[in-house]
C-alpha positions in Angstrom: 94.2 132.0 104.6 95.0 128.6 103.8 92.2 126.0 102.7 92.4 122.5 100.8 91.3 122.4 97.1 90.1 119.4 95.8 87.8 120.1 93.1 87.9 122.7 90.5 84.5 124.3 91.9 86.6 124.8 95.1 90.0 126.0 93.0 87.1 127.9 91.3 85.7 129.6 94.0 89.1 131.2 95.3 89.8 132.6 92.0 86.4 133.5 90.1 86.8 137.5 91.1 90.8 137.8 89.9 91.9 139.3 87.0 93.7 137.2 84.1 97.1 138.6 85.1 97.6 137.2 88.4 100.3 135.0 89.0 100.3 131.4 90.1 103.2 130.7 92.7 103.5 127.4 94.3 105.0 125.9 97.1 105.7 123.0 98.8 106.5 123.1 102.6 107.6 120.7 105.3 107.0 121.3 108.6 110.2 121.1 110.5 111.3 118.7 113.9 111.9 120.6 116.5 115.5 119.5 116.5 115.8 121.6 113.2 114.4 124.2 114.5 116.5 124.4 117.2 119.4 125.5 114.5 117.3 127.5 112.4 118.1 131.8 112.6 114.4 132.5 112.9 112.2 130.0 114.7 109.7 129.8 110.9 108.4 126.0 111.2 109.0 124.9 107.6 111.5 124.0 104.8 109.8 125.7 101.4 110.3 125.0 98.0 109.1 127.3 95.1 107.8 124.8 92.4 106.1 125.4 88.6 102.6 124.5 88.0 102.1 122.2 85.0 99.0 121.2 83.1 99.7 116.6 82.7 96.2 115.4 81.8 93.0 115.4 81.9 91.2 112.3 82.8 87.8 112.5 81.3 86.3 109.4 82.3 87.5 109.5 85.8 86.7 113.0 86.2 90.3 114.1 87.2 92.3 117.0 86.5 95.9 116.1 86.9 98.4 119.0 87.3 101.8 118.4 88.0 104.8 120.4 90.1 108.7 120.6 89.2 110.8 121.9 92.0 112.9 125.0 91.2 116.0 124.4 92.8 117.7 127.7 91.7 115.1 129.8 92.5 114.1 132.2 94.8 
């Protein structure tokens, strides 16, 4: 199931029934040309990257949650 969040009522939704101890994991994919694919093992269309979830800012008057990503290059 994948679906865009853009609020936190949708962010919300997804997670209002899960217990505190799940996990966040987040990635960052490309979709791949089809000249890369064309070298890959297994024909999966996209490059991922496992990345940390960070709390930046709040934005208060603006109304904006701002969470931030850094790419774990050695993991995974």
């Amino acid at each position: 199931m994948s679906c865009d969040i853009k609020t936190v009522g949708d962010l919300r939704r997804f997670i209002a029934n899960l217990s505190d101890d799940y996990e966040i994991e987040m990635r960052i994919r490309r979709r791949l040309t089809d000249e890369e694919l064309k070298y890959m093992p297994y024909p999966y269309p996209y490059e991922t990257e496992y990345t940390t979830l960070e709390f930046d800012d709040i934005g208060v008057s603006d109304k904006v949650l701002c969470l931030g990503v850094e790419l774990n290059k050695n993991d995974k």
